[in-house]
VMD Tcl script that builds the backbone (N, CA, C; Angstrom):
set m [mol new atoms 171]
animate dup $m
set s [atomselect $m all]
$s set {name element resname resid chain x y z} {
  {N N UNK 1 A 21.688 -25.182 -46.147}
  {CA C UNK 1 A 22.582 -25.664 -45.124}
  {C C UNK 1 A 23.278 -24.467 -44.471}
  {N N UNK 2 A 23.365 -24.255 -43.322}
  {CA C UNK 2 A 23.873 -23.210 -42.305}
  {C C UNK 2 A 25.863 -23.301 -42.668}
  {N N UNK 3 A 26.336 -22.804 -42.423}
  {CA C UNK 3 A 27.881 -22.602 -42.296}
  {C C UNK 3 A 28.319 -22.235 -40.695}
  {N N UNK 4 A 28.496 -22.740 -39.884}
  {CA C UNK 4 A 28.924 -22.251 -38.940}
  {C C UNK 4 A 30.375 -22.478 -38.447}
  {N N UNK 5 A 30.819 -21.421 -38.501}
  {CA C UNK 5 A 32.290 -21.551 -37.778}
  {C C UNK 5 A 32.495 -21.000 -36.195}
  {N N UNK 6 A 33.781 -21.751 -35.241}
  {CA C UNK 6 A 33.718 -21.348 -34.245}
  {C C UNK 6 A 34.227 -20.084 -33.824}
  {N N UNK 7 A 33.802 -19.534 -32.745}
  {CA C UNK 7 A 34.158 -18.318 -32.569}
  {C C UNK 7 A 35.813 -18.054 -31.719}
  {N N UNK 8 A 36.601 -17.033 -32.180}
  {CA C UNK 8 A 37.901 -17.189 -31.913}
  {C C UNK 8 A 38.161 -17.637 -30.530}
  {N N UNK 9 A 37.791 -17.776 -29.255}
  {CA C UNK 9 A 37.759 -18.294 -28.108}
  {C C UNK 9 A 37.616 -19.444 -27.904}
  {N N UNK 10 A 36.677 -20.162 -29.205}
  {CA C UNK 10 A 36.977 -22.083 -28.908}
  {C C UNK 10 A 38.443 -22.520 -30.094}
  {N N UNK 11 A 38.521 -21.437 -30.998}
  {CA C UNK 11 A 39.807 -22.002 -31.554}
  {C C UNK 11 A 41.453 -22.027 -30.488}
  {N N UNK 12 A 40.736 -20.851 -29.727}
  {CA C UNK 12 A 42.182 -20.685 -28.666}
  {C C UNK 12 A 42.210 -21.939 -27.405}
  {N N UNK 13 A 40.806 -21.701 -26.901}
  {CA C UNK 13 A 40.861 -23.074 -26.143}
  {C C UNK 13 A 41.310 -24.588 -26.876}
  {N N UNK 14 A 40.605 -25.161 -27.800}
  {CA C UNK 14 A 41.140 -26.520 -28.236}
  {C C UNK 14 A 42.679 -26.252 -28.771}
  {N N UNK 15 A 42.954 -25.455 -29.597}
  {CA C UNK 15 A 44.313 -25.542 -30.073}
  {C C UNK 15 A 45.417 -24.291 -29.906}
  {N N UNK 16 A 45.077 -23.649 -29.096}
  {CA C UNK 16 A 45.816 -22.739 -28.367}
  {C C UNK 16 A 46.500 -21.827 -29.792}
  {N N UNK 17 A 45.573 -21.147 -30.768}
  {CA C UNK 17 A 45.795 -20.183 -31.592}
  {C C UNK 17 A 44.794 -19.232 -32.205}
  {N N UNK 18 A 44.668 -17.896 -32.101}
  {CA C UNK 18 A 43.429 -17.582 -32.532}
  {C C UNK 18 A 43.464 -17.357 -33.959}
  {N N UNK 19 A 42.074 -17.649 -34.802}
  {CA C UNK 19 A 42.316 -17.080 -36.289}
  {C C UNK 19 A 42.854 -15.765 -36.397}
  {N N UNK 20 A 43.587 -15.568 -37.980}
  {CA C UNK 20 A 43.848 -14.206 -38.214}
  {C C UNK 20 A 43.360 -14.275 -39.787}
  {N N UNK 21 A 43.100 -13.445 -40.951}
  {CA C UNK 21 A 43.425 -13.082 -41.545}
  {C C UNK 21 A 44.237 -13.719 -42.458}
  {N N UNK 22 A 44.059 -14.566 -43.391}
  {CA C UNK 22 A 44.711 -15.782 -44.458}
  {C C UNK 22 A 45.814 -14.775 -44.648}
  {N N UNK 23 A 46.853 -15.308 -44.679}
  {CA C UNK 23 A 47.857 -14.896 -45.671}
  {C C UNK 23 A 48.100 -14.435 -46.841}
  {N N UNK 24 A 47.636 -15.747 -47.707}
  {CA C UNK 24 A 47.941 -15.857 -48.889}
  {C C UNK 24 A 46.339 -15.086 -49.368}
  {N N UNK 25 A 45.476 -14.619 -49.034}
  {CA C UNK 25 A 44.490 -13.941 -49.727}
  {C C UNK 25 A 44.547 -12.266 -49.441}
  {N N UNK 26 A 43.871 -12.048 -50.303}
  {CA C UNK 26 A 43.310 -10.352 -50.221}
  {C C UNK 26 A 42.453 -9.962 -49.706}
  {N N UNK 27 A 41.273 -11.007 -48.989}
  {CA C UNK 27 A 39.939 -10.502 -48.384}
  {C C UNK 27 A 40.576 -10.713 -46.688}
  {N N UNK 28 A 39.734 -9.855 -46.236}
  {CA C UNK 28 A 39.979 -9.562 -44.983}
  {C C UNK 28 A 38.694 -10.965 -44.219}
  {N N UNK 29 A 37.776 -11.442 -45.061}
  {CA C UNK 29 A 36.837 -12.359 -44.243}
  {C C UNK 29 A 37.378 -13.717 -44.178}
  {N N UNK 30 A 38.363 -13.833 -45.355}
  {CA C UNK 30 A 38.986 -15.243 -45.279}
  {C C UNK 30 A 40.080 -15.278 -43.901}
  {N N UNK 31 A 39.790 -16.430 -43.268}
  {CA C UNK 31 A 40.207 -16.717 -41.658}
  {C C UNK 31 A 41.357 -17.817 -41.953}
  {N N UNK 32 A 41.910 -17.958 -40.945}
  {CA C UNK 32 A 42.805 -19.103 -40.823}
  {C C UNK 32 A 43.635 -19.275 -39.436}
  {N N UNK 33 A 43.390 -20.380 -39.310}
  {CA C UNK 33 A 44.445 -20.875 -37.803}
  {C C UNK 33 A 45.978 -21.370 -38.418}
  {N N UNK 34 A 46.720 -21.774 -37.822}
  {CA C UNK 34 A 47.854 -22.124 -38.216}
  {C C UNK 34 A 48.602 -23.552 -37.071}
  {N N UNK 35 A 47.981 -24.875 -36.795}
  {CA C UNK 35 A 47.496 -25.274 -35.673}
  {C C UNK 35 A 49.270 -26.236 -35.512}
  {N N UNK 36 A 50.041 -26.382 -35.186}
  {CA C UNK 36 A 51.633 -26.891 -34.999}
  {C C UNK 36 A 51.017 -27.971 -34.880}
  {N N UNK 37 A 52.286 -29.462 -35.606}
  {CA C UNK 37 A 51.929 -30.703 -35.434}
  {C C UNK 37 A 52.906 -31.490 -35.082}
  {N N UNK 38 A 54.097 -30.778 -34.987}
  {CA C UNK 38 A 55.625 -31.173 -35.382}
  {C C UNK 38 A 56.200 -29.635 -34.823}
  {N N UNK 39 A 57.552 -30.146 -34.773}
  {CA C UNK 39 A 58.986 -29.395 -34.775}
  {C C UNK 39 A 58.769 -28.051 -36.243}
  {N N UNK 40 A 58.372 -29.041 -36.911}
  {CA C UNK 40 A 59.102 -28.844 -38.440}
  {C C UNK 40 A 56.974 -28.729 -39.318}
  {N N UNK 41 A 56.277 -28.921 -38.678}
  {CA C UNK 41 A 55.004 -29.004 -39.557}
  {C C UNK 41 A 53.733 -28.062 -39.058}
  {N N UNK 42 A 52.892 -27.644 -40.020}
  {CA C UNK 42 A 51.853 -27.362 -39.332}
  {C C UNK 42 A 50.074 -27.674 -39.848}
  {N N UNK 43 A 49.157 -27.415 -39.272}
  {CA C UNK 43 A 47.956 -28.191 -40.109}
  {C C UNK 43 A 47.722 -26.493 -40.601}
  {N N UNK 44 A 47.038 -26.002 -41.898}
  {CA C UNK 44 A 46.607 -24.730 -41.789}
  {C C UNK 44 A 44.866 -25.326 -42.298}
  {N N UNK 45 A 44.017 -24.602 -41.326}
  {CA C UNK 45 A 42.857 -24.554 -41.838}
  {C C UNK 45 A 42.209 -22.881 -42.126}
  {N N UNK 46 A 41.476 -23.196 -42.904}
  {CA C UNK 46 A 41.044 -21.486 -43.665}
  {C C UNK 46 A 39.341 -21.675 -43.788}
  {N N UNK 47 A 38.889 -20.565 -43.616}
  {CA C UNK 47 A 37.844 -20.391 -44.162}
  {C C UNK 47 A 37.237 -19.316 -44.579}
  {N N UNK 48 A 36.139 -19.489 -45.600}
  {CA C UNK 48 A 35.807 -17.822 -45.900}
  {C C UNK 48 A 34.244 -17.943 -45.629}
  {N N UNK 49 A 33.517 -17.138 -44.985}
  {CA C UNK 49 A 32.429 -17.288 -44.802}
  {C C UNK 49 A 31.504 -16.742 -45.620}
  {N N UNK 50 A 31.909 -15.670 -46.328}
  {CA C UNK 50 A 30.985 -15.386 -47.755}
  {C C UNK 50 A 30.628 -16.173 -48.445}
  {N N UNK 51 A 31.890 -17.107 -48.831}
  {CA C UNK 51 A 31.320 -17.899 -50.219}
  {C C UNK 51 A 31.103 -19.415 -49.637}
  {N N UNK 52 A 31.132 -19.598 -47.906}
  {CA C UNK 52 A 31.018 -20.677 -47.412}
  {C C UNK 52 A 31.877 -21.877 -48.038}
  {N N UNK 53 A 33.029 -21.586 -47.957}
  {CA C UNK 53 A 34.334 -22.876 -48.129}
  {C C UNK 53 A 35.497 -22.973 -47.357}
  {N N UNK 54 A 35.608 -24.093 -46.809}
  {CA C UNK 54 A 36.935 -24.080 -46.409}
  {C C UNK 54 A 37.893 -25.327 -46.923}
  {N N UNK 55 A 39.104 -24.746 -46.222}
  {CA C UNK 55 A 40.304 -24.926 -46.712}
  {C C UNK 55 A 41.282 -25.646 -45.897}
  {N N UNK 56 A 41.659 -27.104 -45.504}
  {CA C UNK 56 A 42.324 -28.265 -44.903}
  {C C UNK 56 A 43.677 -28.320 -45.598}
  {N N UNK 57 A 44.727 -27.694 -44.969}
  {CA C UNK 57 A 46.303 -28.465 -45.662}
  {C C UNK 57 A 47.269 -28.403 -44.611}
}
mol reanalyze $m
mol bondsrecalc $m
mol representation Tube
mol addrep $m
């Protein structure tokens, strides 16, 4: 099964943020948007493309 993630230009178009660099990790391949839902909330999605997983909270 392929892994494909979008490239930082459709994350900026649909939700107006480009990936950076997870936070909370040490690898530089793990990605993440940070997408506002609320005042007060946000969706974070992550992914790492090495080990092909991502990450919804």
């Amino acid at each position: 099964m392929e892994f494909v993630v979008a490239d930082d230009e459709a994350w900026l178009t649909v939700f107006g943020v480009v990936p950076r660099a997870e936070e909370t990790s040490d690898e530089t391949w793990v990605r993440e948007v940070q997408v506002p839902v609320s005042a007060t909330e946000e969706l974070h999605v992550s992914w790492d493309v090495v080990e092909r997983s991502v990450r919804v909270r």
